[in-house]
PDB file of N, CA, C and O in Angstrom:
ATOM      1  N   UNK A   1      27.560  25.935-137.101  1.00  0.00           N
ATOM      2  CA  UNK A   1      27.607  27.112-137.874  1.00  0.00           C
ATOM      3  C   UNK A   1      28.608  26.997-139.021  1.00  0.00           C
ATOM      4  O   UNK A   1      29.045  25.875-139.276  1.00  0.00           O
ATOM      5  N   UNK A   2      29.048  28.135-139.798  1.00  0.00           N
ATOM      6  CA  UNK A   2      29.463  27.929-140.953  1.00  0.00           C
ATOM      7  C   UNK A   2      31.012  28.892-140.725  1.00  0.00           C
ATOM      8  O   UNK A   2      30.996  29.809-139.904  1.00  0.00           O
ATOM      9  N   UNK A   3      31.953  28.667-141.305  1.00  0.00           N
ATOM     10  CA  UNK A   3      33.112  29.635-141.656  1.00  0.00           C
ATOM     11  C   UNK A   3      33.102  30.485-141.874  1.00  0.00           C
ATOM     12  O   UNK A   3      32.621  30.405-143.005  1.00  0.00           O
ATOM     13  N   UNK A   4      33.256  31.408-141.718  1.00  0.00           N
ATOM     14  CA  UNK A   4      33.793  32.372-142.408  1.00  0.00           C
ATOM     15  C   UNK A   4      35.202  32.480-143.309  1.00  0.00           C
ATOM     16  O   UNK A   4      36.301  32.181-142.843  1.00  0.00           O
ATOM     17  N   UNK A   5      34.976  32.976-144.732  1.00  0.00           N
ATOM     18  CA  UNK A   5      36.345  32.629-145.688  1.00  0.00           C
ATOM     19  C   UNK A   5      37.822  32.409-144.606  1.00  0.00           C
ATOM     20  O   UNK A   5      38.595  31.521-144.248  1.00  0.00           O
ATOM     21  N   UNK A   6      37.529  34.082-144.382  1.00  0.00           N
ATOM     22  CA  UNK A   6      38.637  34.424-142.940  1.00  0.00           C
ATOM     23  C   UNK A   6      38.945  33.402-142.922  1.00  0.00           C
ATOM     24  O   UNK A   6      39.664  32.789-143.711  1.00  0.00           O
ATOM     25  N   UNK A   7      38.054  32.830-141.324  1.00  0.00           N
ATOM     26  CA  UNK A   7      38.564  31.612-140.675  1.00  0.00           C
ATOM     27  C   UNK A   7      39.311  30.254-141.458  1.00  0.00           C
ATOM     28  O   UNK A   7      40.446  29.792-141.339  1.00  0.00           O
ATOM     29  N   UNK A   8      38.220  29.870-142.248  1.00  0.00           N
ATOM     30  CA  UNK A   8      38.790  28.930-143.165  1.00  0.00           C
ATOM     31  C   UNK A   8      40.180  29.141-144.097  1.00  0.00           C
ATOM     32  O   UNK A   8      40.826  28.159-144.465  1.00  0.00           O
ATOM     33  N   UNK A   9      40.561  30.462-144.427  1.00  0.00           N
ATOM     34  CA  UNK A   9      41.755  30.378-144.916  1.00  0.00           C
ATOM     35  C   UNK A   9      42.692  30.601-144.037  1.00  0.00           C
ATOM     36  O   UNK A   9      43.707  31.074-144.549  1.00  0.00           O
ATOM     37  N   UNK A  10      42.761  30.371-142.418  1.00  0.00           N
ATOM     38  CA  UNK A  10      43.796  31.256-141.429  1.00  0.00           C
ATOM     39  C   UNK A  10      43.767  29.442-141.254  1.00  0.00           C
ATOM     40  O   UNK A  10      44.832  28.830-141.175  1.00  0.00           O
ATOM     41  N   UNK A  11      42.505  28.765-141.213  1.00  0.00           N
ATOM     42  CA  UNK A  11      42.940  27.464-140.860  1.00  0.00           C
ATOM     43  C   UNK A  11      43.781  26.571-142.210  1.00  0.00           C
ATOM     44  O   UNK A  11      44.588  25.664-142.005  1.00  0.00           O
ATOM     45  N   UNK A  12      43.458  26.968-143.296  1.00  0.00           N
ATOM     46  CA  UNK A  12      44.449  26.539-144.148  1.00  0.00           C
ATOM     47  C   UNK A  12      45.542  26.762-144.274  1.00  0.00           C
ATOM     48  O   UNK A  12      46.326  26.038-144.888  1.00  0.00           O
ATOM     49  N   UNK A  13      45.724  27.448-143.909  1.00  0.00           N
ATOM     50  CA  UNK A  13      47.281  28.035-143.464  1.00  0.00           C
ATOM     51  C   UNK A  13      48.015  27.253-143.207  1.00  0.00           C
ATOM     52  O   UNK A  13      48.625  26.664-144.100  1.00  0.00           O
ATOM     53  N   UNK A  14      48.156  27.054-142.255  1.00  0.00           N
ATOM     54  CA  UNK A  14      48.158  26.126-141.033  1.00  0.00           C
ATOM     55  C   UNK A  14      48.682  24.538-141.400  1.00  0.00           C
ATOM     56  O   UNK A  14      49.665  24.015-140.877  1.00  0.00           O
ATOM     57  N   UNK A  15      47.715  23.831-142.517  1.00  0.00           N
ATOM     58  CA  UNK A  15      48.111  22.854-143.320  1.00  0.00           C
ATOM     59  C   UNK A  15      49.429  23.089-144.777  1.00  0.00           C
ATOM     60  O   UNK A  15      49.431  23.790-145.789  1.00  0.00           O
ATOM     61  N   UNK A  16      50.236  22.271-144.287  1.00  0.00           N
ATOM     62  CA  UNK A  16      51.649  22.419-145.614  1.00  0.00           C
ATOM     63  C   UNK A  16      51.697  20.945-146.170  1.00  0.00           C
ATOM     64  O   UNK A  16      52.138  20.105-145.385  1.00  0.00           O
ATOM     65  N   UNK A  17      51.361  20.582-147.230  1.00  0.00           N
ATOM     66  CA  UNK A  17      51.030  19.616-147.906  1.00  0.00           C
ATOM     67  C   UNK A  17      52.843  19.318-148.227  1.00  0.00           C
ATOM     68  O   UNK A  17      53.585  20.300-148.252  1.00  0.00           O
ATOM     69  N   UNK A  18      53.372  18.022-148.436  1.00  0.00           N
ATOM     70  CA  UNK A  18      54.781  17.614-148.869  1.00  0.00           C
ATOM     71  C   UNK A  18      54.806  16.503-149.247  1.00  0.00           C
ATOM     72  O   UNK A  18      54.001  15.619-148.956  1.00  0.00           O
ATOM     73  N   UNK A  19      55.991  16.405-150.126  1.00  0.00           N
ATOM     74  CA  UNK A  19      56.150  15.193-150.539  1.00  0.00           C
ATOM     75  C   UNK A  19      57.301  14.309-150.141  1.00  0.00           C
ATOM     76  O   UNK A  19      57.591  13.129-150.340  1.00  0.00           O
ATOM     77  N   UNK A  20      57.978  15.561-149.354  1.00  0.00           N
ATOM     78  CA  UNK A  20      59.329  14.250-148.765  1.00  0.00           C
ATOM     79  C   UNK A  20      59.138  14.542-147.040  1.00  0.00           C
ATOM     80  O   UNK A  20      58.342  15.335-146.537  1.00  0.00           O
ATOM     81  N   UNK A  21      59.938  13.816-146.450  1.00  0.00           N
ATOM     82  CA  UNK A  21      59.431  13.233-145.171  1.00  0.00           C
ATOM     83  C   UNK A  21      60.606  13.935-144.216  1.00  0.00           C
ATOM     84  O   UNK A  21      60.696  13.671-143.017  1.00  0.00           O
ATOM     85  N   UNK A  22      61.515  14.884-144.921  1.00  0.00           N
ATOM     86  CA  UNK A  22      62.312  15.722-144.110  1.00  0.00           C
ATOM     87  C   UNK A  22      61.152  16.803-143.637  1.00  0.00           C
ATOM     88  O   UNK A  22      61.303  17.013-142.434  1.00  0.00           O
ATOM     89  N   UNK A  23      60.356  17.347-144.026  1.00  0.00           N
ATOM     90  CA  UNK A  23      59.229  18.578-143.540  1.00  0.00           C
ATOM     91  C   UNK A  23      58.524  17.618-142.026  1.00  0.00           C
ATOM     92  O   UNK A  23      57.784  18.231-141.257  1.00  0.00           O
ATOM     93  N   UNK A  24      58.786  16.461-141.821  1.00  0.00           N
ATOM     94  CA  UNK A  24      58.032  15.772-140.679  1.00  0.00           C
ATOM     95  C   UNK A  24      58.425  15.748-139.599  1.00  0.00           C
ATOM     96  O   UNK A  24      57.859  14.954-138.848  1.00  0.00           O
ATOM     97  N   UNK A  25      59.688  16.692-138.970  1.00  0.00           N
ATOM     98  CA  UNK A  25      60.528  16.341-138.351  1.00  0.00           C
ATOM     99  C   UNK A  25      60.125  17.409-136.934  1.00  0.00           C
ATOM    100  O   UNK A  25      60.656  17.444-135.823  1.00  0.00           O
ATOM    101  N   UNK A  26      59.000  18.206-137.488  1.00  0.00           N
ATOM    102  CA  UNK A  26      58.526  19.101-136.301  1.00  0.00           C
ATOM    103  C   UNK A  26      56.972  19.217-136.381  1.00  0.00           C
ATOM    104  O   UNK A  26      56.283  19.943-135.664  1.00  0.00           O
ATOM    105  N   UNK A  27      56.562  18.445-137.299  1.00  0.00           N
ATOM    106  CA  UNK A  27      54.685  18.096-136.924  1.00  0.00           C
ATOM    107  C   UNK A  27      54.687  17.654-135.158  1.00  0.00           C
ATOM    108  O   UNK A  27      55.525  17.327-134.318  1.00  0.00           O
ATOM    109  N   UNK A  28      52.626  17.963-135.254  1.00  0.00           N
ATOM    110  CA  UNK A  28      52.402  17.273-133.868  1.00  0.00           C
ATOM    111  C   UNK A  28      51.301  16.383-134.206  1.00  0.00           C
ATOM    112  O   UNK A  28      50.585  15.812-133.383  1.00  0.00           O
ATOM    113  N   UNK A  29      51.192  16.286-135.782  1.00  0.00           N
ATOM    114  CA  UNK A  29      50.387  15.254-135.715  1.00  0.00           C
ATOM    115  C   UNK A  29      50.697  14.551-137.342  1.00  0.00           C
ATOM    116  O   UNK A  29      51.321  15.306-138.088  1.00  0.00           O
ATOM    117  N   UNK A  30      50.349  13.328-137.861  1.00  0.00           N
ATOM    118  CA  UNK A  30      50.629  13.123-139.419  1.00  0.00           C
ATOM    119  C   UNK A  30      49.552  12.278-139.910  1.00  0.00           C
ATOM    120  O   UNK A  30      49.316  11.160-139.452  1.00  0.00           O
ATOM    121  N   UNK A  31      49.083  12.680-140.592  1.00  0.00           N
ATOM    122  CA  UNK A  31      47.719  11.948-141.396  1.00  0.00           C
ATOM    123  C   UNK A  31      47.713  10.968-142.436  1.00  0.00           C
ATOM    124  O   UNK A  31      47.403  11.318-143.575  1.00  0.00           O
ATOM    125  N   UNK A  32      47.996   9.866-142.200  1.00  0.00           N
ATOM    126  CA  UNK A  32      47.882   9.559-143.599  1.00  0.00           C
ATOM    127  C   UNK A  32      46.515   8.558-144.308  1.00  0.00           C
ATOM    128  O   UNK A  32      45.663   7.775-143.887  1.00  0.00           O
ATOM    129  N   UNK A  33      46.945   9.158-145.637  1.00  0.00           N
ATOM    130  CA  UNK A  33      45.461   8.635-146.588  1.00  0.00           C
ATOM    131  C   UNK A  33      46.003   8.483-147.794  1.00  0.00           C
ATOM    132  O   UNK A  33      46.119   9.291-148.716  1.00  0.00           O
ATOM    133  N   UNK A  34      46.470   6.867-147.653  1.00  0.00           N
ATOM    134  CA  UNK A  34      46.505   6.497-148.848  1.00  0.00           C
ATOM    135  C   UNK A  34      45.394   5.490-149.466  1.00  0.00           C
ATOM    136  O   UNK A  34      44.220   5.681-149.149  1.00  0.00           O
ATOM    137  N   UNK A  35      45.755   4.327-150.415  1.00  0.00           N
ATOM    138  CA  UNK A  35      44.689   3.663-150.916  1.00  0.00           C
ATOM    139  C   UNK A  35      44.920   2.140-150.000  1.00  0.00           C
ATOM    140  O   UNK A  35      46.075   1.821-149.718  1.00  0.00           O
ATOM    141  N   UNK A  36      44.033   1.460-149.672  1.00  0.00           N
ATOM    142  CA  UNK A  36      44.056   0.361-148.798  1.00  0.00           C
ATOM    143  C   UNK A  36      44.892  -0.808-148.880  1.00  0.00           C
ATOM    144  O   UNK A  36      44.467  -1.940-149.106  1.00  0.00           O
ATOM    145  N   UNK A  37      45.929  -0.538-148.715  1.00  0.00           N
ATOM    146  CA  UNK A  37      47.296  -1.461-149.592  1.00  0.00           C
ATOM    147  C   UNK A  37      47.909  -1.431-148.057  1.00  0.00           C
ATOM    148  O   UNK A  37      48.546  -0.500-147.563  1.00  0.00           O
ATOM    149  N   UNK A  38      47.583  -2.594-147.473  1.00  0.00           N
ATOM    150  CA  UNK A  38      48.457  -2.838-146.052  1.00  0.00           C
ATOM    151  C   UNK A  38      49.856  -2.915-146.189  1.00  0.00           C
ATOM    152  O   UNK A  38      50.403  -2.583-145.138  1.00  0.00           O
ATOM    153  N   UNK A  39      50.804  -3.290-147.262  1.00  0.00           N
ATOM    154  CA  UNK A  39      52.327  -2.690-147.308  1.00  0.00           C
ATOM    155  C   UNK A  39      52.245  -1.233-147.479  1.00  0.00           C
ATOM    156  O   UNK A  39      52.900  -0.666-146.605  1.00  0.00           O
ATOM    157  N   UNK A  40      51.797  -0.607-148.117  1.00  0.00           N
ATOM    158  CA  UNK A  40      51.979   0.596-148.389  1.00  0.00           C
ATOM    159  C   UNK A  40      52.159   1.154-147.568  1.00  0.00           C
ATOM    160  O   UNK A  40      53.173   1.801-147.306  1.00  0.00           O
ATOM    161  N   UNK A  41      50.873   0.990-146.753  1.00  0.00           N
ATOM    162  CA  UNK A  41      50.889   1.809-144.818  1.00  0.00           C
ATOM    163  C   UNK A  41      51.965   1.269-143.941  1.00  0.00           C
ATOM    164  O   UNK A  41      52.721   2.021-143.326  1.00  0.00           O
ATOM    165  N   UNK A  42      52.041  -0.045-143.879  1.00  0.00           N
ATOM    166  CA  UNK A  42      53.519  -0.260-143.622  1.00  0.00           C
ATOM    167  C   UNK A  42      54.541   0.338-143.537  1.00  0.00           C
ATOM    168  O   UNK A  42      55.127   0.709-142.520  1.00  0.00           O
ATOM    169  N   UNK A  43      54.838   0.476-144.699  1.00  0.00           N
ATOM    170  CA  UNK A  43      56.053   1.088-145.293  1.00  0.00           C
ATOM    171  C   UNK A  43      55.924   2.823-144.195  1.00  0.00           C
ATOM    172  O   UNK A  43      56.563   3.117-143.185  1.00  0.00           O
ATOM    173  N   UNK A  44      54.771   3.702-144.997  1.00  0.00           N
ATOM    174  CA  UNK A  44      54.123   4.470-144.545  1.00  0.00           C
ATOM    175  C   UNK A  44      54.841   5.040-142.995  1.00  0.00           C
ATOM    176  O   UNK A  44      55.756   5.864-142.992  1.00  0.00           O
ATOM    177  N   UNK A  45      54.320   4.514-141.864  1.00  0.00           N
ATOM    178  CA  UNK A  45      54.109   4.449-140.963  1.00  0.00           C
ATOM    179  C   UNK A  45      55.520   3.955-140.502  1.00  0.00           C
ATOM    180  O   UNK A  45      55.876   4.324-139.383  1.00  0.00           O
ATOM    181  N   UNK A  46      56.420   3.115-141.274  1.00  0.00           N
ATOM    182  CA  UNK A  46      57.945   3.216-140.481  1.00  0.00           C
ATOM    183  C   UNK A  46      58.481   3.995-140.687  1.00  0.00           C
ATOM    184  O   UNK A  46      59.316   4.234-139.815  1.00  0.00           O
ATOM    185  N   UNK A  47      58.468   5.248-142.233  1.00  0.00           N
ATOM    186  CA  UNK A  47      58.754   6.027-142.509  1.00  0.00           C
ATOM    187  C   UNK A  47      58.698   7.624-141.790  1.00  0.00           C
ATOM    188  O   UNK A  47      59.536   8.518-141.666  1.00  0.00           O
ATOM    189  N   UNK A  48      56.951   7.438-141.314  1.00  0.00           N
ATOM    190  CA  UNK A  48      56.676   8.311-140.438  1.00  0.00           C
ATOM    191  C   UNK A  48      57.624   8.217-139.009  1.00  0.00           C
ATOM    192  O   UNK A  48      58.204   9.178-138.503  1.00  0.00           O
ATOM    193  N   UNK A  49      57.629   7.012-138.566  1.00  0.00           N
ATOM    194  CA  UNK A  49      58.282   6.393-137.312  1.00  0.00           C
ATOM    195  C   UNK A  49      59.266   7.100-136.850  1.00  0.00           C
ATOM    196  O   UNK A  49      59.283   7.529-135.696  1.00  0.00           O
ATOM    197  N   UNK A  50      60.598   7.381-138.084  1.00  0.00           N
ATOM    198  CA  UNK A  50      61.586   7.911-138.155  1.00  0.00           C
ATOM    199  C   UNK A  50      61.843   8.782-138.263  1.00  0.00           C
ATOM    200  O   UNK A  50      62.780   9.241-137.609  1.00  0.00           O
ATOM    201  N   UNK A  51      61.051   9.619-139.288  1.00  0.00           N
ATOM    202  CA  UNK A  51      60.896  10.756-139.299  1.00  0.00           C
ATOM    203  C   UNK A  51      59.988  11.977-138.396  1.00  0.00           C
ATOM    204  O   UNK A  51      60.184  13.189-138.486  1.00  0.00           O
ATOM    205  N   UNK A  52      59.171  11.445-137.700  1.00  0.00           N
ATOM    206  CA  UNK A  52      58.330  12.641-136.863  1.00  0.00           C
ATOM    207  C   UNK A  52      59.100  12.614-135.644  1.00  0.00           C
ATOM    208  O   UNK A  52      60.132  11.984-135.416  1.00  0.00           O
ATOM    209  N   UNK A  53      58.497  13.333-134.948  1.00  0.00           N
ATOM    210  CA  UNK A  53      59.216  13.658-133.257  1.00  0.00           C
ATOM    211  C   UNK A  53      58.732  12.349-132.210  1.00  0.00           C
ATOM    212  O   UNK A  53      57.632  11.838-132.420  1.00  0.00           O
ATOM    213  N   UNK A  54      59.271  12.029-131.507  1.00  0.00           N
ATOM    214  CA  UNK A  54      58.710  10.607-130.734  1.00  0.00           C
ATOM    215  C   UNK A  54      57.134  10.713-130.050  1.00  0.00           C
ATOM    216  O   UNK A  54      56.358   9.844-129.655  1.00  0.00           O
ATOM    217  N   UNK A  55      57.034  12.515-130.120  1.00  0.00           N
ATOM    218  CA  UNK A  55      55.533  12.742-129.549  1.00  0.00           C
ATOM    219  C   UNK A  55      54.403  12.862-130.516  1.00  0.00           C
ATOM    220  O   UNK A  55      53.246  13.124-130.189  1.00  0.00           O
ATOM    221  N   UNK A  56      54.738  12.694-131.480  1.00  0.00           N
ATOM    222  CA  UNK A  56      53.784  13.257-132.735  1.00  0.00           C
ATOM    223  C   UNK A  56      53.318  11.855-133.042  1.00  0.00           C
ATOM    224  O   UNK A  56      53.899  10.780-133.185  1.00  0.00           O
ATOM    225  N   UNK A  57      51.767  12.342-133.103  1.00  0.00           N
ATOM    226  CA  UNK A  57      50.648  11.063-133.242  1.00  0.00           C
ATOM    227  C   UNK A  57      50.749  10.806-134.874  1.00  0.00           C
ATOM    228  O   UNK A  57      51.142  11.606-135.722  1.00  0.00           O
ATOM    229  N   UNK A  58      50.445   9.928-134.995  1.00  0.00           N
ATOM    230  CA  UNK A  58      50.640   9.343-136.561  1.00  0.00           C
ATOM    231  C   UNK A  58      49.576   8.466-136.418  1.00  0.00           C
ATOM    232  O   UNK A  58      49.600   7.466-135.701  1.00  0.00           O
ATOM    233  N   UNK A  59      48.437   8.918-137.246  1.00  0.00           N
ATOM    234  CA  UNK A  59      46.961   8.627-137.895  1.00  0.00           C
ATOM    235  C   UNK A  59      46.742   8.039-138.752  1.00  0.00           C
ATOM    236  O   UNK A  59      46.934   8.656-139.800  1.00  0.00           O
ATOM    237  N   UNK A  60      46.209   6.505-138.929  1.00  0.00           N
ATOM    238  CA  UNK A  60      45.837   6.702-140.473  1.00  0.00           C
ATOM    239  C   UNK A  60      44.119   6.333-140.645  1.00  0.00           C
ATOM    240  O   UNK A  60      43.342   5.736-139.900  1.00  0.00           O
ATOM    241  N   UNK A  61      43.971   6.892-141.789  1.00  0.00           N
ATOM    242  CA  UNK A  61      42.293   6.843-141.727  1.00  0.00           C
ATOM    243  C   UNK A  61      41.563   5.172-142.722  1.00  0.00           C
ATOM    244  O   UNK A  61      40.535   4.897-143.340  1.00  0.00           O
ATOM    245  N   UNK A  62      42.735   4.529-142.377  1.00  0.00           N
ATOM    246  CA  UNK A  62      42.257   2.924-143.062  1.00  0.00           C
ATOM    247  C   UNK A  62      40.709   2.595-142.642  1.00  0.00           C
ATOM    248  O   UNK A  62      40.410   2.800-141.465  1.00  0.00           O
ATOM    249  N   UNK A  63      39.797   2.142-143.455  1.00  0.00           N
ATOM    250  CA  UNK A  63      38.729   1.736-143.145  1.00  0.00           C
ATOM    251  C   UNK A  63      38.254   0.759-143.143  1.00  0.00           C
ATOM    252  O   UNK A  63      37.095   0.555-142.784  1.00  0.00           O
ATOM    253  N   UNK A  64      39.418  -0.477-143.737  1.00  0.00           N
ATOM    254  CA  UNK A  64      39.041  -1.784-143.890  1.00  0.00           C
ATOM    255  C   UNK A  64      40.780  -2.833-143.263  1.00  0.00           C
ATOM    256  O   UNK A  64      40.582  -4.028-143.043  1.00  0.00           O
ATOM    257  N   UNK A  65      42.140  -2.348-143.062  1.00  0.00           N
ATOM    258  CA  UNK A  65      42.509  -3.020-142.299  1.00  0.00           C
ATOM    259  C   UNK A  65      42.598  -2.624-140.912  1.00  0.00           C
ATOM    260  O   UNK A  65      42.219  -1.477-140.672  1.00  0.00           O
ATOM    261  N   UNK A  66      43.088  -3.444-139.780  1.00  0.00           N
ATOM    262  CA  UNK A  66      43.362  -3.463-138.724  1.00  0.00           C
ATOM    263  C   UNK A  66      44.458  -2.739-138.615  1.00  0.00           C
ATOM    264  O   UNK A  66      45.441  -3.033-139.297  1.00  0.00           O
ATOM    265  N   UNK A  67      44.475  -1.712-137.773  1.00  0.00           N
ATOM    266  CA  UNK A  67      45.199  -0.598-137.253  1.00  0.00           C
ATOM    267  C   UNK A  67      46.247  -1.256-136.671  1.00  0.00           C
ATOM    268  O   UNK A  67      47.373  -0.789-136.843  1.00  0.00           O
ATOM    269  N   UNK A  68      46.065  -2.507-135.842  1.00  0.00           N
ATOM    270  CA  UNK A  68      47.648  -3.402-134.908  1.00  0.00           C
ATOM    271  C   UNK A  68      47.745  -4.103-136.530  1.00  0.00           C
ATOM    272  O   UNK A  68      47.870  -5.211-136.008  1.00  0.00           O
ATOM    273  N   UNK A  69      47.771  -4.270-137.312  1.00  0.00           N
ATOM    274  CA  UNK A  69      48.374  -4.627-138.872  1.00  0.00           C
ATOM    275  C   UNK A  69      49.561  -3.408-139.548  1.00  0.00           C
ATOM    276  O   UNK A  69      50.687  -3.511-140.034  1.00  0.00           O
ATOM    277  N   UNK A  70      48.880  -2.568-139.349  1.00  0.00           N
ATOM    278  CA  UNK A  70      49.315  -1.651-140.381  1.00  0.00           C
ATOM    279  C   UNK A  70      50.299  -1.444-139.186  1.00  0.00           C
ATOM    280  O   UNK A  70      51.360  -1.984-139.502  1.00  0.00           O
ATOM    281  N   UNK A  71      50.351  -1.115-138.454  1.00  0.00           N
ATOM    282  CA  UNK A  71      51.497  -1.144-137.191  1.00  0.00           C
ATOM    283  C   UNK A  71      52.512  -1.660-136.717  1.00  0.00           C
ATOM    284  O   UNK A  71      53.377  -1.286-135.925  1.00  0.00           O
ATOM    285  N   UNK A  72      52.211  -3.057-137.598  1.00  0.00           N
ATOM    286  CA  UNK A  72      53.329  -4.597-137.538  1.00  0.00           C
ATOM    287  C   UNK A  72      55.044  -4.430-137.955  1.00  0.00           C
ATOM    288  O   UNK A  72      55.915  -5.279-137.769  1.00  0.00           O
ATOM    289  N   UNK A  73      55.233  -2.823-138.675  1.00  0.00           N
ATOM    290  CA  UNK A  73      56.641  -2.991-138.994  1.00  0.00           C
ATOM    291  C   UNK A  73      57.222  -1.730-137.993  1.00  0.00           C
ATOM    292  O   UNK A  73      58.418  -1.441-137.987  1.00  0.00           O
ATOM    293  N   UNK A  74      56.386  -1.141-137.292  1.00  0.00           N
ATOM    294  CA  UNK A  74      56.949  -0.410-136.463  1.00  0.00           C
ATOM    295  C   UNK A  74      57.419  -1.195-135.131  1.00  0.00           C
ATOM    296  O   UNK A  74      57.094  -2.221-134.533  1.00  0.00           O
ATOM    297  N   UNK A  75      58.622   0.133-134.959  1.00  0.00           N
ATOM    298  CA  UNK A  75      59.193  -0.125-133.418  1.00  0.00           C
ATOM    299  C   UNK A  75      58.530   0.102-132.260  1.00  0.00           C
ATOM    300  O   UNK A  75      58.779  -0.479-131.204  1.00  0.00           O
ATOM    301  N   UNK A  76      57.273   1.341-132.494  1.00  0.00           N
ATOM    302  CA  UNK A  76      56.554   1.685-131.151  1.00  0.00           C
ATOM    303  C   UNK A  76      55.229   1.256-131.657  1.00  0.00           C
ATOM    304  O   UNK A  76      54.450   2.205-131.570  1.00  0.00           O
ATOM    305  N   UNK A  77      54.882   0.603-131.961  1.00  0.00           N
ATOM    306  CA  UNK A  77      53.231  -0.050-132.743  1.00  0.00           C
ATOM    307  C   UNK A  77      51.848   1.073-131.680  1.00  0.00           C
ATOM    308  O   UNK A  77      50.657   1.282-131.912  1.00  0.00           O
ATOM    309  N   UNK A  78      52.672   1.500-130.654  1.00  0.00           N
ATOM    310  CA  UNK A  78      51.088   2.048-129.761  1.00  0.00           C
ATOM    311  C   UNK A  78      51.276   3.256-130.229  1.00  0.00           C
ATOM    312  O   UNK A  78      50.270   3.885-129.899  1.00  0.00           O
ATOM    313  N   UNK A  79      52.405   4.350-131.151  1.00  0.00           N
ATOM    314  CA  UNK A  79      52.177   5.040-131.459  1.00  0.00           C
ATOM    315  C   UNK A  79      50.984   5.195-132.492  1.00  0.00           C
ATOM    316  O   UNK A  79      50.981   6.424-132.569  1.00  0.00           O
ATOM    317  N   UNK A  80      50.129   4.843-133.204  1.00  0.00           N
ATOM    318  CA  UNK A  80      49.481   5.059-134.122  1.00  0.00           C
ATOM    319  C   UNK A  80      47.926   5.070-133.735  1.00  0.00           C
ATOM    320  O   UNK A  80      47.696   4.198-132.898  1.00  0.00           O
ATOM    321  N   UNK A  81      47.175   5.558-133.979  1.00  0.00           N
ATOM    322  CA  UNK A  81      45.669   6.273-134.251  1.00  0.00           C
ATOM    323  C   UNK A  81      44.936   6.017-135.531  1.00  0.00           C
ATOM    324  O   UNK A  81      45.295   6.183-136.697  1.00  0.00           O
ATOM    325  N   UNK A  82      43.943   5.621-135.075  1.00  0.00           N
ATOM    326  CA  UNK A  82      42.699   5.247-136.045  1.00  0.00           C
ATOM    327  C   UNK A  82      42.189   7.133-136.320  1.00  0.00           C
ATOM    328  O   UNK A  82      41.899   7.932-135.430  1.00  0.00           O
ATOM    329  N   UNK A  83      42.217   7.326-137.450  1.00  0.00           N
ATOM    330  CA  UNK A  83      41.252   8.515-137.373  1.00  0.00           C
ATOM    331  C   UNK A  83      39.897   8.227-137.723  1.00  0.00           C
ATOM    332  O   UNK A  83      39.048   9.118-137.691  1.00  0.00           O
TER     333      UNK A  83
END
């Protein structure tokens, strides 16, 4: 079925778009989508590392590298999710 505006704007809500990585410090989940640059996510993903809560899943939606790659500079590498 379809949304209603309602719904769809109570669920936008909900999403807070940022650009620095102090707002990460009480997510339960972190998405990232950048462009397919395996340092980038790197980088990415140690950044997230440090900054989210030790329970908060950290996603990225890569479609062409390997997820245990992009994982290679972290300390907990099983934290991370293919979305």
């Amino acid at each position: 079925g379809r949304l209603t505006q309602q719904k769809a704007d109570a669920m936008y809500a909900n999403c807070h778009p940022t650009l620095s990585y102090g707002a990460f410090s009480k997510v339960d989940m972190a998405i990232e989508a950048v462009i397919e640059n395996l340092g980038l996510k790197q980088k990415i993903f140690s950044d997230l590392e440090s900054s989210c809560r030790p329970d908060a899943i950290l996603s990225t939606n890569t479609s062409t590298i390997d997820i245990t790659k992009v994982a290679q500079k972290m300390k907990n590498p099983e934290r991370i999710v293919d979305a």
